[in-house]
MINUGU-914710 format. One line per 2 residues: number of its first residue (from 1); their letters; for each residue x, y, z of N, C-alpha, C, O. Coordinates in steps of 0.1 Angstrom, whole numbers, plus 2048, in hexadecimal, padded with zeros to 3 digits. Layout:
BEGIN
NUM) A) X Y Z X Y Z X Y Z X Y Z; ...
END
This chain:
BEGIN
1) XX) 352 D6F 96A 347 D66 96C 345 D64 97B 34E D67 983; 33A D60 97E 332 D62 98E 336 D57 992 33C D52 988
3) XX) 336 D4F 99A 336 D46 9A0 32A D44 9AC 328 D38 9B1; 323 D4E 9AF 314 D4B 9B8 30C D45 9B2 30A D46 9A6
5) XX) 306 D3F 9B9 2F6 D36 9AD 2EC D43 9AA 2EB D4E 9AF; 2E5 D3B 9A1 2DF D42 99C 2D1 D46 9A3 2CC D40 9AC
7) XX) 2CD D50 99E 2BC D57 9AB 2B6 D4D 9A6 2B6 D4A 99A; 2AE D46 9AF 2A2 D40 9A9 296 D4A 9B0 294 D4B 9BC
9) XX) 28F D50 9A5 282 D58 9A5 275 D4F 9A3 26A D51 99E; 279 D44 9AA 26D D3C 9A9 267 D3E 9B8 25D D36 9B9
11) XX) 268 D46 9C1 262 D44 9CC 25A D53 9CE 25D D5F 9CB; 24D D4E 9D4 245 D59 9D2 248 D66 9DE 24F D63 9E7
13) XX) 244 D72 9DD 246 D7E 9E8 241 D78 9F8 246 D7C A02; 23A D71 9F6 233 D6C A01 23F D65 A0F 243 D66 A1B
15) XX) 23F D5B A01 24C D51 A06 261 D57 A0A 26B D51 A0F; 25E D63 A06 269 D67 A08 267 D72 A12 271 D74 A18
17) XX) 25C D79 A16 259 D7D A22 257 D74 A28 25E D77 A32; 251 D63 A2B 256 D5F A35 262 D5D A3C 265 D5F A47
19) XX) 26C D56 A2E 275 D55 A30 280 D5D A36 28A D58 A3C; 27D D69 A34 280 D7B A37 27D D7B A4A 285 D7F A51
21) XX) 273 D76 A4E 26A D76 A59 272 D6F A65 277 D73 A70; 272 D61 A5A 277 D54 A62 289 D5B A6A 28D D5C A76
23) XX) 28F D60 A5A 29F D65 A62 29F D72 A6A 2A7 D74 A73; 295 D7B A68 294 D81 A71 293 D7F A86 29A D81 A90
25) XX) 287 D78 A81 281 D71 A8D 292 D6B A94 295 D70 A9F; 298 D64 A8F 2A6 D58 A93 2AD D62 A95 2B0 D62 AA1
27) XX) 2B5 D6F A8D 2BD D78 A96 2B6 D81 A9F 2BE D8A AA5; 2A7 D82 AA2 2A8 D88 AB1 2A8 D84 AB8 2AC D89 AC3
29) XX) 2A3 D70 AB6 2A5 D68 AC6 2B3 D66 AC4 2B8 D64 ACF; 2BC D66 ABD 2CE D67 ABB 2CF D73 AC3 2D5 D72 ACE
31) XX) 2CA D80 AC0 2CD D8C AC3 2CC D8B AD4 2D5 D8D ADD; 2BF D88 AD4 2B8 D85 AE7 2C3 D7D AF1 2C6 D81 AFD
33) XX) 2C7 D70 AEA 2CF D68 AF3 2E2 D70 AF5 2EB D71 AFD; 2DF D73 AEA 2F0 D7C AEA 2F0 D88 AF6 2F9 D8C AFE
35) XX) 2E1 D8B AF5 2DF D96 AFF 2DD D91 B0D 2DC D9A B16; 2DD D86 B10 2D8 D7D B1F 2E8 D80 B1F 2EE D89 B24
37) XX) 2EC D76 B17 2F9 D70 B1A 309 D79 B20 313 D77 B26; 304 D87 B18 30B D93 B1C 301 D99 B2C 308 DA0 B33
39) XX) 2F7 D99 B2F 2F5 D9E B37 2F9 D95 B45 2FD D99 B4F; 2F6 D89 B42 2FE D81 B4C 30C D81 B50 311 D81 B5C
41) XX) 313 D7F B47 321 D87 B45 327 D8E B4E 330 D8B B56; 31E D9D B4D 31C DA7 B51 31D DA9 B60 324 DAF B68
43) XX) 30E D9F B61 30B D9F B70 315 D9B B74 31B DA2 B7C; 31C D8D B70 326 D85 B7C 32F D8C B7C 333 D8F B87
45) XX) 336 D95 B6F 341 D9C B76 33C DA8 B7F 345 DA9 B87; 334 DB0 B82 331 DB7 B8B 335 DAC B98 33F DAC B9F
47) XX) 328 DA2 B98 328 D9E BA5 334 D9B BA9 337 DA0 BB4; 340 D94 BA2 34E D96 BA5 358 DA2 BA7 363 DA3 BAC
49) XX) 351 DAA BA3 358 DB6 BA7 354 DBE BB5 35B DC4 BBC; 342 DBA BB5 33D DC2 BC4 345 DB9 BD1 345 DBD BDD
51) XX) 34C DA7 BCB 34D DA0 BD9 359 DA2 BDA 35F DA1 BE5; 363 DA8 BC9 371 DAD BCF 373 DB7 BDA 37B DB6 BE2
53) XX) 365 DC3 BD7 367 DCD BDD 366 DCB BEA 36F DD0 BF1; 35B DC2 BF1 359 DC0 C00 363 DB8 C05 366 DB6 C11
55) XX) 36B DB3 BF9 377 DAC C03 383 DBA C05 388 DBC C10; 386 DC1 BF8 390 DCA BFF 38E DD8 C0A 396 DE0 C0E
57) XX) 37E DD7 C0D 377 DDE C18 379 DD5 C25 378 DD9 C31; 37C DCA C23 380 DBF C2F 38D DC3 C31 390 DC4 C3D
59) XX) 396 DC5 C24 3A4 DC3 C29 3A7 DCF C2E 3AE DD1 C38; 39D DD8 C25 3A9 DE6 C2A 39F DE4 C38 3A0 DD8 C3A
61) XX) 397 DE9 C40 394 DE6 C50 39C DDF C56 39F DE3 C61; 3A2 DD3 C53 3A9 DCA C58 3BA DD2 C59 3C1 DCF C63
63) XX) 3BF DD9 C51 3C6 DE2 C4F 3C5 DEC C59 3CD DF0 C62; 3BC DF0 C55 3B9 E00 C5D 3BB DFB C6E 3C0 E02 C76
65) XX) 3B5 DEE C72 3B7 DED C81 3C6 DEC C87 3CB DF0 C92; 3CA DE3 C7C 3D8 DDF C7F 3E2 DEB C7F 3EC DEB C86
67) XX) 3DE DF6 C77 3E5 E03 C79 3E3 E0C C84 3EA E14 C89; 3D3 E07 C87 3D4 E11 C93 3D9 E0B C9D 3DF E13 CA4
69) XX) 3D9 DFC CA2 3DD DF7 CAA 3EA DFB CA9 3ED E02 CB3; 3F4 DF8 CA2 403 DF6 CA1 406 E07 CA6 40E E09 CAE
71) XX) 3FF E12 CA1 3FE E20 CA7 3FD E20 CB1 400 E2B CB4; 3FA E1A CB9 3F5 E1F CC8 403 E15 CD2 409 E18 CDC
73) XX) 402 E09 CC9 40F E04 CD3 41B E0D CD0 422 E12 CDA; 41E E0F CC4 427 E1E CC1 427 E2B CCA 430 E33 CCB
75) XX) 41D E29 CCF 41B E3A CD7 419 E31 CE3 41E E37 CEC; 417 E2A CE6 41B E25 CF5 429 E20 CF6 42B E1D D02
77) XX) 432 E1D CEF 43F E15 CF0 446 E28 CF1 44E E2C CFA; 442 E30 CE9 446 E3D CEB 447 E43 CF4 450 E4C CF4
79) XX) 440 E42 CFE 43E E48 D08 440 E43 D10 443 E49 D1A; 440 E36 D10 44A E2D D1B 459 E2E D1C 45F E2C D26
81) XX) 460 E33 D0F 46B E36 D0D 474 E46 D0F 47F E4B D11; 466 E4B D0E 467 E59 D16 46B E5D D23 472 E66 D27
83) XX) 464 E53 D2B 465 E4E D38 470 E4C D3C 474 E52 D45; 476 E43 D34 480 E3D D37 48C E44 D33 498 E41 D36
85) XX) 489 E4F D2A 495 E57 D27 496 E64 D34 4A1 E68 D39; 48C E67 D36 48A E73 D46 495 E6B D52 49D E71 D5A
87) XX) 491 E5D D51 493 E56 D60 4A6 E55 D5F 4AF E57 D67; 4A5 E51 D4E 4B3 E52 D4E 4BD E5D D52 4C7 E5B D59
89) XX) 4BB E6A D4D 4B9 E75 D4F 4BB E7C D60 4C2 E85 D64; 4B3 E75 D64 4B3 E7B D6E 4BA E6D D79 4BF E70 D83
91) XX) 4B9 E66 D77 4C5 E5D D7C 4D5 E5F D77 4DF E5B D7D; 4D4 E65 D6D 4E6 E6B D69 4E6 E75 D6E 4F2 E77 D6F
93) XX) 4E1 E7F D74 4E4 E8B D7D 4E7 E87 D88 4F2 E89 D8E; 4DB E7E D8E 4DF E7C D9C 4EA E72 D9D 4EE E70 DA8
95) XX) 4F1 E6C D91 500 E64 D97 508 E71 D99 50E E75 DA3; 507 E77 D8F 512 E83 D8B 50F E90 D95 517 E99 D94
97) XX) 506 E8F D9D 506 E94 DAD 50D E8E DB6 516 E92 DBD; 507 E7E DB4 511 E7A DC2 51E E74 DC0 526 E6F DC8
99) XX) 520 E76 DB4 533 E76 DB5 539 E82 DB6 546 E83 DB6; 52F E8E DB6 534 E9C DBB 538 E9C DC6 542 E9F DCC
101) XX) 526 E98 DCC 52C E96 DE0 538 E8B DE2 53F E8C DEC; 53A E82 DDA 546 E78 DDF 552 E7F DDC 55A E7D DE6
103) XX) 557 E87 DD1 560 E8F DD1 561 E98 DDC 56C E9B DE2; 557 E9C DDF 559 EA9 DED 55F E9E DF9 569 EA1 DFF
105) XX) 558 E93 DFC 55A E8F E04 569 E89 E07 56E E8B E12; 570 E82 DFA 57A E7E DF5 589 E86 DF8 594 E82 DFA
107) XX) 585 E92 DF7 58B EA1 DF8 58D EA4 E08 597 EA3 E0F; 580 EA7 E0B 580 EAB E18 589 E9F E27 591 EA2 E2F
109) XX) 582 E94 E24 582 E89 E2B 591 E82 E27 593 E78 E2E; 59D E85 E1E 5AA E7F E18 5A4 E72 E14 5AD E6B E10
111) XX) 598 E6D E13 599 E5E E0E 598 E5E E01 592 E67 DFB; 59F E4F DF9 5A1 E51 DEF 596 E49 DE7 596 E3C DE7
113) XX) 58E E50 DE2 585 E45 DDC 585 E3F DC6 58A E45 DBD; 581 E36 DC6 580 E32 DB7 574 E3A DB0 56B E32 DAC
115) XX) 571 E4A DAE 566 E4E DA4 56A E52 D99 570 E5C D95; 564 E46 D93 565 E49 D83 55D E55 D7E 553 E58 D85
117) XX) 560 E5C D75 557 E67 D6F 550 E61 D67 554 E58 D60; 544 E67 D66 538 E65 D5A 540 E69 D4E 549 E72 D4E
119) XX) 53C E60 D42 53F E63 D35 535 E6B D31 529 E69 D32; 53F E79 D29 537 E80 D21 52E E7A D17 532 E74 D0D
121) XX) 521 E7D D19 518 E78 D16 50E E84 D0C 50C E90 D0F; 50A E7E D02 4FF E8B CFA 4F2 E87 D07 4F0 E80 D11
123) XX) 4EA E90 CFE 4E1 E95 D07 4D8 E84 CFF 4D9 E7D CF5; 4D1 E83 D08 4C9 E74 D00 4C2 E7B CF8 4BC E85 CFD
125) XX) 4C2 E79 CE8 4B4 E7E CE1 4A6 E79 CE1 4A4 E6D CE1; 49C E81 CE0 496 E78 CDE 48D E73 CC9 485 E77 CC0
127) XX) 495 E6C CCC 496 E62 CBE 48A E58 CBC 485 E53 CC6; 487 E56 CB4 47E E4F CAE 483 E43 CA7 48A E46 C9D
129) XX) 482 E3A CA9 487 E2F CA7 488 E2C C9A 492 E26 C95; 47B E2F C93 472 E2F C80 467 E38 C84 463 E3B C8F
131) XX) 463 E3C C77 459 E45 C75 44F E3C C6C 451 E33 C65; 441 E43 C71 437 E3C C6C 433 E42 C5D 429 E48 C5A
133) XX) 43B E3F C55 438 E42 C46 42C E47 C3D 425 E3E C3A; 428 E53 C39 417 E51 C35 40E E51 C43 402 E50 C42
135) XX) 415 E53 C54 407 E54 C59 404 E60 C5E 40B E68 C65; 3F4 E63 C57 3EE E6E C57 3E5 E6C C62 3DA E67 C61
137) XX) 3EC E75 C70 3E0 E72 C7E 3D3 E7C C7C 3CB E7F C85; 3D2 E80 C6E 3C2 E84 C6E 3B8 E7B C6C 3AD E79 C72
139) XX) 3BF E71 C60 3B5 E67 C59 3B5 E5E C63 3AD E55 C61; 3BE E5B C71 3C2 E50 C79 3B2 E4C C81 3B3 E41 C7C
141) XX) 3A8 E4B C86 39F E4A C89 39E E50 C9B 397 E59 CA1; 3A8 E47 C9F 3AB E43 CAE 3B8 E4E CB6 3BE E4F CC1
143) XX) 3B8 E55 CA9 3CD E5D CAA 3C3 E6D CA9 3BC E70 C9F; 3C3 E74 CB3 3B7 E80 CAC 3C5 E8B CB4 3CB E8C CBF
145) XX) 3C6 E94 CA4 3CD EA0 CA6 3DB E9C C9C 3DC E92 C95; 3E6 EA6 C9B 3F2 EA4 C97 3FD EA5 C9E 408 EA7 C9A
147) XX) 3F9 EA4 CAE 407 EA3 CB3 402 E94 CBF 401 E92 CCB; 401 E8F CB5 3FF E83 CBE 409 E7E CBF 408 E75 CC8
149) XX) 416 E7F CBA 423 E76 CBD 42F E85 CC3 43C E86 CC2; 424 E8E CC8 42C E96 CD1 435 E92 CD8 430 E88 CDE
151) XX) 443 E93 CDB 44A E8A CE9 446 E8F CF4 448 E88 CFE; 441 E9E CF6 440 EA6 D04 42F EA4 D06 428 EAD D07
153) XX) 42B E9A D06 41B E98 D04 41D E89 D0B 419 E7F D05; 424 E88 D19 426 E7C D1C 420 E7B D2F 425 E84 D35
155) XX) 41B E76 D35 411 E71 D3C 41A E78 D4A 426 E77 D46; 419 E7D D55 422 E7F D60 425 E73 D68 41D E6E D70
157) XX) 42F E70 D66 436 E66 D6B 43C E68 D7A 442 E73 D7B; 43D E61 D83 446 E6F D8F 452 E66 D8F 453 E5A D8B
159) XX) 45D E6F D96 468 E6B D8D 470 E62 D97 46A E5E DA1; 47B E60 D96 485 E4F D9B 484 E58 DAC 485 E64 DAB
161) XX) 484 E56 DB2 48C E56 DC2 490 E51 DC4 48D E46 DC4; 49D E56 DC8 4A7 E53 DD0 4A7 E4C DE0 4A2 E55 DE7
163) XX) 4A9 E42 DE6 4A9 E3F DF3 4B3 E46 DFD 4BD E4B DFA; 4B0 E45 E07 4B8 E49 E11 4C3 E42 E11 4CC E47 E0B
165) XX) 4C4 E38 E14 4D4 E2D E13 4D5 E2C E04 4D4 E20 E01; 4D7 E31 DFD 4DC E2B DED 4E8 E34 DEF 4EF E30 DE5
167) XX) 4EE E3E DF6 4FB E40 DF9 504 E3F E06 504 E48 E0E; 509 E34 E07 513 E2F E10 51F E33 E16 528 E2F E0F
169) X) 523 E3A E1F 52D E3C E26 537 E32 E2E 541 E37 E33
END
């Protein structure tokens, strides 16, 4: 047994093409506003996504400067340390000269003096303190070439002199 009501065939063709018309008509403006409502949707997440994008076009630039900056004080602290490794360098020869002449002198002259010997020493490396992880000096902007963190690519410095009185008799 059915439980739906029963047809009533009391209504003319006319009247059920309106009626036909009327729900038509109601799901295309249903249809229409579903379609606003998704296209707006749509839009806002775009527009949130074009203002995510210009913000991580902000960050990475904001990035990219700070990298090239931090690179360049990198290659100038480098080469300052270069410097400073030559000067050393060549200020440990010249002690380990003039405790040669103080020996000769020491010898020759019977006087007895206090010269300590230089401690064997390695040669200074030159060491890098950290390495810059991932950096590629092609993509670098401001870094042009691949031997930008050459150590023998360091500026002519002229080197320590010695004074006339810095050895005493």
């Amino acid at each position: 047994m059915s439980l739906s009501p029963p047809i009533r065939r009391d209504s003319s063709p006319e009247q059920d093409s309106l009626v036909s018309d009327d729900r038509k008509r109601k799901r295309m403006q249903s249809n229409r506003e579903s379609a606003r409502r998704s296209r707006m949707k749509k839009q806002m997440h775009l527009d949130t996504l074009i203002a995510e994008a210009a913000r991580l076009k902000a960050d990475n630039a904001d990035i990219e400067a700070r990298l090239n900056l931090t690179s360049q004080q990198y290659i100038m602290v480098e080469k300052e340390n270069q410097v400073l490794r030559a000067q050393h360098a060549e200020l440990a020869e010249r002690l380990q000269s003039s405790n040669s002449i103080l020996r000769i002198y020491e010898e020759f002259m019977g006087v007895s003096m206090d010269i300590q010997d230089l401690p064997e020493s390695q040669p200074v490396p030159f060491m890098k303190p950290w390495q810059l992880p991932g950096l590629d000096p092609i993509m670098m902007g401001s870094i042009s070439g691949p031997d930008f963190l050459n150590p023998w690519q360091v500026p002519a410095v002229p080197p320590v002199m010695a004074a006339a009185n810095l050895v005493q008799f």
